[in-house]
C-alpha positions in Angstrom: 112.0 111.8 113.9 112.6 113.7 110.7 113.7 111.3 107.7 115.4 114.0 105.4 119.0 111.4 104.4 117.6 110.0 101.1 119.9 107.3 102.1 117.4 105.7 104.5 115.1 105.9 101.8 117.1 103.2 100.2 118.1 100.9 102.9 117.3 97.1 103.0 116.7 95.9 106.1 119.8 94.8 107.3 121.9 98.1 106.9 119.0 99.6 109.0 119.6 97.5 111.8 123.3 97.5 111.4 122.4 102.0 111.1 121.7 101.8 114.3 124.6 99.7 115.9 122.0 96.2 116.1 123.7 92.6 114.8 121.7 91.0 112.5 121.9 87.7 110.5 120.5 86.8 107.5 119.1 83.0 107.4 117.4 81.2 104.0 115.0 78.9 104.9 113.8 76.5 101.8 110.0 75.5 102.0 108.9 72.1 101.3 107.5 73.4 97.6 110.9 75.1 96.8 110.4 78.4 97.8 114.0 80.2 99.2 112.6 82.4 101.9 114.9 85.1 104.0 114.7 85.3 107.8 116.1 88.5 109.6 117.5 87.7 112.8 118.5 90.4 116.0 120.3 88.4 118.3 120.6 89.6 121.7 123.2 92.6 121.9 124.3 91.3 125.0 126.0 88.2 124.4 125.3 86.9 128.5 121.4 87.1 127.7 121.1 85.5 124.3 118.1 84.0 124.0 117.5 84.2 127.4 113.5 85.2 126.8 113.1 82.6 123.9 112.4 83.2 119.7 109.8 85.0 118.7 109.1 85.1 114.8 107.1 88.7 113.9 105.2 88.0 110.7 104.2 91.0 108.2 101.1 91.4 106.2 100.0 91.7 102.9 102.4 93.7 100.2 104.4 94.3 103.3 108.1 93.0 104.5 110.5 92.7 107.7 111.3 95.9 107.3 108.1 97.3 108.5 109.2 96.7 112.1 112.7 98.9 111.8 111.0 101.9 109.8 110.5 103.7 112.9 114.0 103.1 114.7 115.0 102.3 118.1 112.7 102.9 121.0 109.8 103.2 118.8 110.0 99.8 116.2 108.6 96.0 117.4 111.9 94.9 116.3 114.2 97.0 118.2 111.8 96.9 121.4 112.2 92.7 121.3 115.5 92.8 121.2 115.7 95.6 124.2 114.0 93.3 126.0 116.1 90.2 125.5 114.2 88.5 123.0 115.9 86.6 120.1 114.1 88.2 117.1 113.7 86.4 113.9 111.5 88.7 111.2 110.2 86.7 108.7 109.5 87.5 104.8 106.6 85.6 103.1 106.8 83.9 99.2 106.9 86.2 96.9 107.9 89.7 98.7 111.0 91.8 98.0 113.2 89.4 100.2 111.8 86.0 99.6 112.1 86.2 95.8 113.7 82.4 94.8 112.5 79.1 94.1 114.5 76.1 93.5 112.5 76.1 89.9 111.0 78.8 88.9 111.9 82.3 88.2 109.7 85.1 89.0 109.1 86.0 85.4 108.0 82.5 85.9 103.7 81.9 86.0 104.5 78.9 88.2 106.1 81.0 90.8 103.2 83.0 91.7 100.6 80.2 91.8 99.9 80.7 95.8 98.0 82.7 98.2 98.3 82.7 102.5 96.8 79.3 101.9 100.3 78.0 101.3 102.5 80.9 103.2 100.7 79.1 106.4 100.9 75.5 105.2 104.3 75.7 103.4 106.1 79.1 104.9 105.3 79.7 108.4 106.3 76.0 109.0 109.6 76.0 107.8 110.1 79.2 109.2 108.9 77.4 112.6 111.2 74.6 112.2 114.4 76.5 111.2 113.9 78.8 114.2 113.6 76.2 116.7 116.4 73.8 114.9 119.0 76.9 114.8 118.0 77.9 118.7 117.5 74.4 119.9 114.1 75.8 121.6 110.9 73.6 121.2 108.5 76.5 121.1 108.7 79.9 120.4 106.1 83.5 120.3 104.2 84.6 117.6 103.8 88.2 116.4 101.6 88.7 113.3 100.1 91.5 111.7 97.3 91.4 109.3 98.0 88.6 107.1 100.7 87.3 109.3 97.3 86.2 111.1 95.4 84.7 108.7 98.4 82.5 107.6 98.6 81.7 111.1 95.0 80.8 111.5 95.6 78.6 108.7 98.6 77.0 109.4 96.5 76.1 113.0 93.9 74.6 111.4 95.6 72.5 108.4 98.5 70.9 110.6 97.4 71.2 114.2 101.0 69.8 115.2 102.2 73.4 115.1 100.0 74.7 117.7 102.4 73.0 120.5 105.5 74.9 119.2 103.8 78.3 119.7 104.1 80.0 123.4 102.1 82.5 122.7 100.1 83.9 119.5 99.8 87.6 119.3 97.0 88.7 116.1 97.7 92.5 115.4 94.8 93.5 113.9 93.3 90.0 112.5 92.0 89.2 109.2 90.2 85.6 108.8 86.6 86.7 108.5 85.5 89.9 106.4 82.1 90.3 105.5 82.1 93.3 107.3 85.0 95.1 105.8 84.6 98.8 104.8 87.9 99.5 102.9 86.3 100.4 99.7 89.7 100.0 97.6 89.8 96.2 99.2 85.8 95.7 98.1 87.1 96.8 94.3 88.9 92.9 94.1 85.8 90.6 95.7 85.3 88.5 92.8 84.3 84.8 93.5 84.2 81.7 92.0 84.1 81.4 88.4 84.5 85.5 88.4 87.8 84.8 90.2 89.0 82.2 87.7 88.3 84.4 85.3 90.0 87.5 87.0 93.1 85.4 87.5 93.3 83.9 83.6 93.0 87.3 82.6 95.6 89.2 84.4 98.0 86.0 84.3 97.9 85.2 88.0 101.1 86.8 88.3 102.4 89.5 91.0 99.7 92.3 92.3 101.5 95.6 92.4 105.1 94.7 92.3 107.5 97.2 93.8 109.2 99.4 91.2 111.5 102.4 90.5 108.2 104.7 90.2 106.4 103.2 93.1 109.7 104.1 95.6 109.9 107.7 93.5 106.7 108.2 94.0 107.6 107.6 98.1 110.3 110.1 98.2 109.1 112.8 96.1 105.0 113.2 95.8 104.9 112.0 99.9 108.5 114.3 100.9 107.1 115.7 104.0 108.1 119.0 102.5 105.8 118.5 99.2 102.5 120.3 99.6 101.4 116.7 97.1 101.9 114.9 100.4 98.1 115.0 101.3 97.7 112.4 98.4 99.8 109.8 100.0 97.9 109.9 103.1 94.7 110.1 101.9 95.8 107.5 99.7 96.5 105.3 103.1 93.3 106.2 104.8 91.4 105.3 102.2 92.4 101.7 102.3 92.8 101.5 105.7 90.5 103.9 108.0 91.2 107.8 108.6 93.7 108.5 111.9 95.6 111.6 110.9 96.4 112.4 114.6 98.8 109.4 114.3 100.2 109.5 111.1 103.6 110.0 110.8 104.2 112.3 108.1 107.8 112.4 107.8 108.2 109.2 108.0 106.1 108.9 104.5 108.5 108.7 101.9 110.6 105.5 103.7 107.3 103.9 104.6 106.1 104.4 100.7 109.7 103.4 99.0 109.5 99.9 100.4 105.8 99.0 100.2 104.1 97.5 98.1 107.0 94.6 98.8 105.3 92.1 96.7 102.7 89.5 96.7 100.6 87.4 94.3 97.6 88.5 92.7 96.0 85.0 93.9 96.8 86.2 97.7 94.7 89.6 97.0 91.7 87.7 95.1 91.8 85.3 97.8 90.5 87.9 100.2 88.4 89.4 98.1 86.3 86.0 97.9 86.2 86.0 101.9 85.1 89.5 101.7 81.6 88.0 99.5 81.4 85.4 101.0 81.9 85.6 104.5 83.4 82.7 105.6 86.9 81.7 106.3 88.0 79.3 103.1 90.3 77.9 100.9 90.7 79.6 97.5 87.4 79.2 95.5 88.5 77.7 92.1 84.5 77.6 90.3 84.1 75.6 88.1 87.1 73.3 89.2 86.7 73.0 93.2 85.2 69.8 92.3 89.1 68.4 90.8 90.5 70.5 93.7 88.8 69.6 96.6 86.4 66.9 95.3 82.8 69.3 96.2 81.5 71.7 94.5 82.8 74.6 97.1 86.1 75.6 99.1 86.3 73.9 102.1 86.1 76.3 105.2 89.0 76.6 108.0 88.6 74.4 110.7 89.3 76.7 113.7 88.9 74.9 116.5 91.9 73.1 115.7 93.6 76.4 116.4 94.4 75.4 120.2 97.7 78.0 120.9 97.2 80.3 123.2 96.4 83.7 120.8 95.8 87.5 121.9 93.4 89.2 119.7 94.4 92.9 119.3 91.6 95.0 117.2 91.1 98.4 117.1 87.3 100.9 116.3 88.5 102.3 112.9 90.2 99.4 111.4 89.0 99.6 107.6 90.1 96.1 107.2 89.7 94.2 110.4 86.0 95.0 111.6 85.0 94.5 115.6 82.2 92.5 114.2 84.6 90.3 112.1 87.7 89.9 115.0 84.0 88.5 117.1 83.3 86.2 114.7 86.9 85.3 114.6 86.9 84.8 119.0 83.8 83.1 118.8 85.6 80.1 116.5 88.8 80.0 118.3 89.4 78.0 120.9 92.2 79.2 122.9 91.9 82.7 123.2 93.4 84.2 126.1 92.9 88.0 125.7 90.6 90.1 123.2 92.2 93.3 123.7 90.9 96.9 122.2 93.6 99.8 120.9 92.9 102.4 123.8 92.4 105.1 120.7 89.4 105.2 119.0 90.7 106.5 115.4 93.6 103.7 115.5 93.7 102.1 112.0 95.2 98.9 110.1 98.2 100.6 109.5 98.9 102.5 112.4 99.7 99.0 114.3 103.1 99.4 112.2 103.8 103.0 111.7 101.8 105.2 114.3 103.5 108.0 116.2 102.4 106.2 119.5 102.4 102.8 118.6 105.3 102.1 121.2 102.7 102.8 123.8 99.4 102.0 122.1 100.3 98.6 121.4 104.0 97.7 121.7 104.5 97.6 125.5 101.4 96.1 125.8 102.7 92.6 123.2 105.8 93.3 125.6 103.8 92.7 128.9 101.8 89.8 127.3 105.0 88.0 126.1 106.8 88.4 129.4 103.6 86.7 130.9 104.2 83.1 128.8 
């Protein structure tokens, strides 16, 4: 698929469901800290099968939005291939990305707005997402699709208020992110600060937004990375850089649409805040220094308790994932208490990206969610 209308460069996500002849709602959710968060819904096209395979909420990761599971159109993108398949499809946007952008306070020129990381999307987002879902379909459970750090808010979530885990069917972690000692994404090792180091990191950059999207970042996308543009080599060695090298599944054309709505957003506390796991090598709350002692009353963050994790979750990991290592996803199984399937990418160059944008993600990974879903 060749991406050559400038218009889809532009597109929010619902005119690119609506592009391609799929309903879609818009739902605001309100968190219990104030946060106005935006849900994307796909009801069933067929009005006689609405709902008739249950919810399932598809989380995105870090500096990413809903909209990474349209990019790629029908036949080809999670959210199209749900919603084939009969699912009621709910994509959800975390605090602080290009959707989810209100508070019933604070403005996001505001310091107080960005004072969170996927500490409090899983304690404070995911929930109400949970609860609005269920409430709207009159379901008590539903699935779980999450990418990256639509994981490790997950993983959090289970650990901090346990009550959730019996309104998930079935968990599915796309490449996931708790533990990270063993990283290799140099560009990811570049913001590993911790403790006081992190405090200090955060004072001095004003704990505001990391990277916010602007006119130059989505110019950038459709000029410099135009699959036409002999500059286009930058943008993906940009990608691989951060994410592992798979150049036999990138999709170049697709380039300029994928790079003019990422980075979506996300606080500069949510980036640190993996950068301390990656030192540290263990799955924690936000080390604060000096002040974990008024935070959390000892001298250290407190680690995830994961065995209260008790859904049933598929682990999905690939060989050349920069940012979710084998060694890591192990440590990650061997903590976890329900797992029900530790599955491998059958492609040994399959990177962190790749489980969103690949040529053959469809049948790398998609119909295999698809299969597992059907099976709960």
């Amino acid at each position: 698929m060749r991406y050559k209308s400038a218009l889809l460069l532009n597109f929010r996500q619902p005119e690119l469901l609506s592009k391609y002849g799929y309903p879609v709602e818009e739902h605001e959710v309100e968190t219990e800290d104030g946060y106005l968060l935006t849900l994307h819904r796909i009801p069933s096209k067929d009005p006689d099968t609405n709902s008739t395979k249950g919810p399932v909420l598809v989380q995105h990761g870090l500096l990413c939005s809903s909209i990474d599971y349209v990019i790629l159109g029908p036949g080809k993108a999670l959210a199209y291939l749900l919603s084939d398949a009969g699912y009621d499809v709910w994509l959800g946007n975390a605090r602080g990305n290009v959707y989810s952008r209100k508070h019933v306070e604070f403005e996001t020129t505001d310091k107080e707005f960005w004072q969170f990381s996927w500490n409090e999307i899983g304690i404070y987002d995911l929930p109400a997402m949970i609860d609005y879902i269920l409430n709207v379909t009159s379901e008590s459970s539903l699935y779980y699709v999450g990418h990256s750090q639509g994981t490790t808010s997950f993983y959090v979530m289970g650990s901090e208020m346990p009550e959730y885990n019996e309104k998930i069917r079935l968990m599915v972690s796309l490449s996931p992110v708790a533990f990270m000692s063993h990283m290799k994404s140099p560009a990811m090792r570049l913001i590993s600060p911790i403790g006081e180091l992190s405090k200090d990191l955060l004072n001095m950059i004003g704990g505001m937004e990391f990277k916010p999207r602007s006119e130059l970042t989505v110019m950038f996308g459709q000029i410099v990375c135009n699959h036409e543009a002999i500059t286009r080599a930058i943008c993906s060695n940009f990608l691989f850089l951060l994410c592992g090298f798979n150049s036999d599944q990138l999709n170049e054309t697709a380039l300029p649409v994928i790079l003019s709505h990422i980075p979506a957003g996300a606080s500069t506390k949510q980036c640190l805040h993996y950068g301390q796991l990656i030192m540290s090598g263990k799955f924690a709350k936000f080390d604060f220094g000096q002040d974990n002692e008024f935070e959390y009353d000892q001298d250290t963050p407190p680690d995830y308790d994961l065995s209260q994790v008790t859904a049933a979750t598929v682990l999905m990991f690939s060989d050349n994932d920069w940012l979710s290592d084998v060694q890591d996803v192990d440590i990650l199984h061997s903590k976890l208490s329900n797992v029900v399937l530790k599955y491998r990418i059958p492609d040994d160059m399959f990177n962190h990206l790749d489980y969103l944008y690949a040529k053959d993600v469809n049948t790398l990974v998609y119909e295999k969610v698809l299969e597992l879903l059907s099976e709960y």
